[in-house]
C-alpha positions in Angstrom: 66.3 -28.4 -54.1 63.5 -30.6 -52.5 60.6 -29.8 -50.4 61.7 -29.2 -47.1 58.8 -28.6 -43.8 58.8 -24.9 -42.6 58.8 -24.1 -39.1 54.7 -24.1 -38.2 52.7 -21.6 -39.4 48.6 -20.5 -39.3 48.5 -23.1 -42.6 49.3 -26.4 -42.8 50.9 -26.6 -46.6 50.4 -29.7 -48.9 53.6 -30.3 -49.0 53.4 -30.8 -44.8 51.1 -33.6 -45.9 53.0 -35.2 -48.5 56.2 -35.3 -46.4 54.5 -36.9 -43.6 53.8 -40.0 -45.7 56.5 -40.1 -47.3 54.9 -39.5 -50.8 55.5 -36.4 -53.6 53.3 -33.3 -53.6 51.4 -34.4 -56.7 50.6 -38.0 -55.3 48.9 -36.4 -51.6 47.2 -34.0 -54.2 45.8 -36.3 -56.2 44.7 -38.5 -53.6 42.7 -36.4 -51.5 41.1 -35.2 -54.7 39.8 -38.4 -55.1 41.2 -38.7 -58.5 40.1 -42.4 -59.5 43.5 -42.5 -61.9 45.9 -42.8 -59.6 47.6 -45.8 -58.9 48.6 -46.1 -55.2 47.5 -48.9 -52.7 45.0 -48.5 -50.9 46.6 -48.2 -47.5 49.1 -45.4 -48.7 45.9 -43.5 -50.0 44.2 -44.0 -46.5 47.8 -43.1 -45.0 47.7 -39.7 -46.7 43.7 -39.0 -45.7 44.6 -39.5 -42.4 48.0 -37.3 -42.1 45.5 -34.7 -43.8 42.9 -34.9 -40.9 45.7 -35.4 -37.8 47.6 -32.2 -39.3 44.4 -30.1 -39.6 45.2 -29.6 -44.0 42.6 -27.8 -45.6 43.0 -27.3 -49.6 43.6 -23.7 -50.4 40.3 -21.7 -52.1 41.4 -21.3 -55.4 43.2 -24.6 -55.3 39.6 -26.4 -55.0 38.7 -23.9 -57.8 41.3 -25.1 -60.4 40.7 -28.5 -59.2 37.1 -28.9 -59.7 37.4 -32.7 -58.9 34.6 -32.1 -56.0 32.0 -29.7 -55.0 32.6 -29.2 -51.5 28.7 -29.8 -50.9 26.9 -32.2 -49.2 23.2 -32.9 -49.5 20.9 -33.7 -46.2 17.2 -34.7 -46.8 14.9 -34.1 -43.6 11.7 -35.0 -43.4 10.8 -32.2 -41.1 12.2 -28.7 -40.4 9.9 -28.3 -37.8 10.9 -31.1 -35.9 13.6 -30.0 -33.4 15.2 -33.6 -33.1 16.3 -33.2 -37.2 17.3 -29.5 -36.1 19.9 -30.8 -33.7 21.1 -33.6 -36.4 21.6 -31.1 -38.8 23.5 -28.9 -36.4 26.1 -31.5 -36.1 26.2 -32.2 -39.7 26.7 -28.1 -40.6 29.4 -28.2 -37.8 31.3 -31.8 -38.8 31.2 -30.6 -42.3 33.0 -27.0 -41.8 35.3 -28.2 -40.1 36.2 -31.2 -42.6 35.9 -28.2 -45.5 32.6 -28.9 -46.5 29.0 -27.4 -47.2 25.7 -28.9 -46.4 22.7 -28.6 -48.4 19.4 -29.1 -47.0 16.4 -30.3 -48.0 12.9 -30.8 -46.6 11.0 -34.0 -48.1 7.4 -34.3 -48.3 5.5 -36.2 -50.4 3.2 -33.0 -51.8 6.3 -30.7 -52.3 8.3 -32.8 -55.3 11.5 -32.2 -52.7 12.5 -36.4 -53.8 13.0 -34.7 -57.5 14.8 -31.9 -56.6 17.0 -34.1 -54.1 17.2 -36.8 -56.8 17.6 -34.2 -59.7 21.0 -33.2 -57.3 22.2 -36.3 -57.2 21.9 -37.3 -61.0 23.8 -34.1 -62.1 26.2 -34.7 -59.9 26.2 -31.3 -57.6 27.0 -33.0 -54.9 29.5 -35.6 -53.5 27.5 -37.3 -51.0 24.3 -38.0 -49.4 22.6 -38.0 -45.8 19.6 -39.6 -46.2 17.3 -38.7 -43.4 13.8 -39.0 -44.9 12.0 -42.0 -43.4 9.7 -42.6 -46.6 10.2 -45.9 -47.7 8.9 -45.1 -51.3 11.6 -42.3 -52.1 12.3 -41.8 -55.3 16.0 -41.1 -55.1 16.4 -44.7 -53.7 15.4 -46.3 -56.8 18.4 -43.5 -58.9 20.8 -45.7 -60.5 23.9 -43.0 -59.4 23.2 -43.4 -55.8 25.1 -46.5 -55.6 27.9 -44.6 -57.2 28.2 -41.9 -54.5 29.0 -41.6 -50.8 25.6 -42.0 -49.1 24.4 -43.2 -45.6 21.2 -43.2 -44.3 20.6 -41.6 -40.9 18.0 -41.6 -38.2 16.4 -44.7 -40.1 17.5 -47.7 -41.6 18.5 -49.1 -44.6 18.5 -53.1 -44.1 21.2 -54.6 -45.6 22.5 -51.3 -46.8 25.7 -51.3 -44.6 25.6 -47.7 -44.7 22.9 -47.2 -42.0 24.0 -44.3 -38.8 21.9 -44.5 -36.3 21.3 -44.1 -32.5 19.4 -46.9 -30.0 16.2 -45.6 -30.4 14.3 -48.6 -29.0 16.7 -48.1 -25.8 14.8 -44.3 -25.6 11.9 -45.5 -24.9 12.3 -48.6 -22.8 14.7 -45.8 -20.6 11.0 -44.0 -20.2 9.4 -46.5 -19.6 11.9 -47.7 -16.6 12.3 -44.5 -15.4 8.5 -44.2 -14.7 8.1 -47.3 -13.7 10.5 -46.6 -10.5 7.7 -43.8 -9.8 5.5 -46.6 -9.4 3.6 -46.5 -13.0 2.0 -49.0 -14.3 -0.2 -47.4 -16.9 2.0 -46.0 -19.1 0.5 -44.7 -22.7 2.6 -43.4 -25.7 2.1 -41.1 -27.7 3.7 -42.2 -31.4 4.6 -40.6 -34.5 3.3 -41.7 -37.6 3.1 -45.5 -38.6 5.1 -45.2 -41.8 8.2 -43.4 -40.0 10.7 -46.0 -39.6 11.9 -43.7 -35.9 8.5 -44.2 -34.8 7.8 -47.6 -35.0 11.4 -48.8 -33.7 10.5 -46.3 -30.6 7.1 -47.7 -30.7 8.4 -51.5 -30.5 10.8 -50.3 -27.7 8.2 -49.3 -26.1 5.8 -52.9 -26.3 9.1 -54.6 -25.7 9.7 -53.0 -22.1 6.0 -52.7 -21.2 5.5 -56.5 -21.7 9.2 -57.5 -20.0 7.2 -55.9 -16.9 4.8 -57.3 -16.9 2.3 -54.6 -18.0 0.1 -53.5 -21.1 1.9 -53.2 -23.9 -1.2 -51.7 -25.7 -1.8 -48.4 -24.9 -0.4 -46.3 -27.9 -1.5 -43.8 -30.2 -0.2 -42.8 -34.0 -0.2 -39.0 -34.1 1.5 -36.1 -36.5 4.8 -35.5 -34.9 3.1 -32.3 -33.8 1.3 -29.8 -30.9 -1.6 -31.0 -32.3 -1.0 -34.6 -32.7 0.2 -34.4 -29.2 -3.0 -33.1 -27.9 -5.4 -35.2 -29.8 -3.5 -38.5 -29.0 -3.3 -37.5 -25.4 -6.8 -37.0 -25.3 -7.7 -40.5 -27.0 -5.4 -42.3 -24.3 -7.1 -40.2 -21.6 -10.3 -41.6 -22.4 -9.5 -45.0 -21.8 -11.1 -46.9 -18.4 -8.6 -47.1 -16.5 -6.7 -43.9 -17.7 -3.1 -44.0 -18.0 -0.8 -42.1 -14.8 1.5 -41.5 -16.9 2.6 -40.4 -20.8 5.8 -40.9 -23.1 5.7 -38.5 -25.9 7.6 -39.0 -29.0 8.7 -35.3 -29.7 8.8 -32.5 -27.7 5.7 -30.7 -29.7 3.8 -34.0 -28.9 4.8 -33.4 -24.9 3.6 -29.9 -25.5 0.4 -30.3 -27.2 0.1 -33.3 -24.4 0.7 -30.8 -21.6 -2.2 -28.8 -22.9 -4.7 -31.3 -23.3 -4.1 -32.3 -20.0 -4.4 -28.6 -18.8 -7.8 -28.4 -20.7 -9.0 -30.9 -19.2 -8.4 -29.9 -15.1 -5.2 -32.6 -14.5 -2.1 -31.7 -12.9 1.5 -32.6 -13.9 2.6 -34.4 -12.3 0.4 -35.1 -9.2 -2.4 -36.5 -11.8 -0.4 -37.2 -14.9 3.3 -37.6 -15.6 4.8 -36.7 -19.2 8.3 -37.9 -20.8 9.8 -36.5 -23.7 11.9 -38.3 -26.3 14.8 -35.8 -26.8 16.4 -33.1 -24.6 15.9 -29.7 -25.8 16.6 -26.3 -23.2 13.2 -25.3 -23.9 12.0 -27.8 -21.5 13.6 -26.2 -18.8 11.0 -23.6 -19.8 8.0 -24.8 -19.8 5.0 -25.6 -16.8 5.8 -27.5 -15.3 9.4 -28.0 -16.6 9.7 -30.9 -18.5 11.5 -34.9 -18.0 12.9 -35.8 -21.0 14.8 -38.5 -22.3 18.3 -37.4 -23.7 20.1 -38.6 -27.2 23.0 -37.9 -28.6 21.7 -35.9 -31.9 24.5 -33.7 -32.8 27.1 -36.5 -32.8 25.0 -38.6 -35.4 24.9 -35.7 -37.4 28.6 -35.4 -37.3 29.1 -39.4 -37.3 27.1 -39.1 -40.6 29.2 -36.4 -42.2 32.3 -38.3 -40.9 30.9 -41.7 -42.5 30.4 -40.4 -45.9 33.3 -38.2 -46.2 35.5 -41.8 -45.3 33.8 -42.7 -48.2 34.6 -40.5 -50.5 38.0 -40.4 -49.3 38.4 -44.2 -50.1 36.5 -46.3 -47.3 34.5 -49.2 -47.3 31.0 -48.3 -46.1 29.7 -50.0 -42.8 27.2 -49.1 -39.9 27.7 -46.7 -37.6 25.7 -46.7 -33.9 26.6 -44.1 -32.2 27.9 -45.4 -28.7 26.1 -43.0 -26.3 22.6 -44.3 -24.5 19.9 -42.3 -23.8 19.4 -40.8 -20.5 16.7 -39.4 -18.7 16.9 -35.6 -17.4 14.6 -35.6 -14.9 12.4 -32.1 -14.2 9.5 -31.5 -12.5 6.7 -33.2 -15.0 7.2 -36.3 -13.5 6.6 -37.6 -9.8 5.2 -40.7 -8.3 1.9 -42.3 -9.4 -1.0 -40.9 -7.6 -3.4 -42.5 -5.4 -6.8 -43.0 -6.8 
């Protein structure tokens, strides 16, 4: 007697999936296993991926144990745990990936730590069966690993040219949204506070910025290169302070930079915002918290981490690798740490 479809359970069975497309229990096994033998076009395998994903299948336990075909893990290198912007991107991921049946390993990169060995070390032994490649250092070692063109990878929150595999937001768009949104306030010295010069998020932020400072008509020039930290934030504010005529207004690139900004200004006797505005890149609910609350401009950080999951695990599952922009622009949440430029 044949397979036959049981009345809907808690489970969705193999055979559920096999059935659907019209293809045997062995071949639907087979080819969401990823086994490179089997013969099948490539739209029937695509067929059977996506009957797997519409009807919610997920491979028994100690099915994926017998099978051993994949590992079930994913690797993410970050440059920064600190940083709450790769926090929220590797919330999505964590999330996308459970749900799709999949771990995520993650690892911080630093150039003093060895992490680009041990990330490299993961991908040469094969423990993992792809790659989200966050780490903005353009002399990685794990880009120069032979195997990496022979797994699922993308590169996320930075860009690959030419890679095809790049997932990314429209960070330039951040910061020209700032820069228009405190503009309308009647702004027109603006200064931003950047992150480091070799981060490729920073300097695409950074051009954004020059780009819609000089389409009004205004100093692209005042910017600062800081740690992407409380510090950094405080010591670059400071330096654009200093400048004759002083900026009315700041755009930080990470919400420690607005913090440590929001001190030095405190320090040194200004109000927010009746002296100085600040604008954060990123949305986080601890600037509801803070004094004054702070604006910030919005992205869309936990669906890149899922669109990255999602992009590598097409891969693996038989897709051709391409870009992926995520479609949502920023926006600005306005609070109280911005108002409208102050008479002098």
């Amino acid at each position: 007697m044949g397979d036959h479809v049981e009345p809907a359970g808690e489970r969705v069975r193999l055979v559920d999936v096999a059935l659907a497309c019209g293809v045997t229990k062995s071949v639907a096994s087979r080819a969401l296993n990823g086994d490179p033998s089997l013969t099948i076009r490539p739209a029937t395998r695509l067929r059977i991926l996506a009957a797997a994903r519409e009807l919610g299948y997920r491979p028994h336990a100690g099915a994926r144990a017998l099978a051993g075909a994949r590992t079930r893990a994913l690797a993410l290198l970050i440059p920064d745990l600190s940083n709450p912007v790769y926090s929220r991107i590797v919330r999505g991921a964590c999330r996308r990936a459970r749900e799709r049946g999949y771990v995520v390993l993650l690892v911080e990169d630093t150039p003093a730590d060895g992490a680009d060995e041990t990330f490299a070390d993961l991908v040469e032994e094969g423990r993992v069966d792809g790659l989200l490649i966050a780490s903005a250092r353009p002399d990685h070692r794990l880009l120069a690993s032979a195997r990496l063109d022979r797994l699922p990878h993308v590169f996320v929150n930075r860009e690959m040219p030419g890679s095809g595999r790049n997932v990314g937001m429209d960070l330039a768009e951040a910061s020209a949204t700032a820069v228009r949104h405190l503009y309308a306030l009647g702004h027109t010295g603006i200064g931003l506070v950047s992150g480091p010069a070799e981060l490729y998020p920073a300097r695409v932020r950074e051009q954004g910025f020059r780009d819609q400072m000089t389409g009004l008509g205004l100093d692209p020039g005042c910017c600062v290169s800081a740690p992407f930290s409380e510090e950094g934030g405080s010591q670059a504010a400071r330096h654009l302070l200093a400048r004759r005529p002083a900026p009315t207004a700041l755009y930080c690139g990470t919400l420690g930079q607005a913090i440590g900004a929001l001190h030095a200004l405190h320090v040194l006797g200004l109000r927010v915002p009746e002296d100085v505005s600040v604008v954060s890149y990123d949305d986080l609910p601890l600037a509801d918290y803070l004094s004054p609350p702070l604006t910030t401009v919005a992205m869309p950080l936990l669906e890149l981490g899922a669109a990255a999951v999602d992009a590598v695990l097409d891969q693996l599952e038989g897709a051709a690798p391409h870009d992926v922009a995520i479609p949502t622009l920023p926006v600005v949440v306005t609070r109280a740490s911005t108002g409208r430029v102050p008479t002098r």
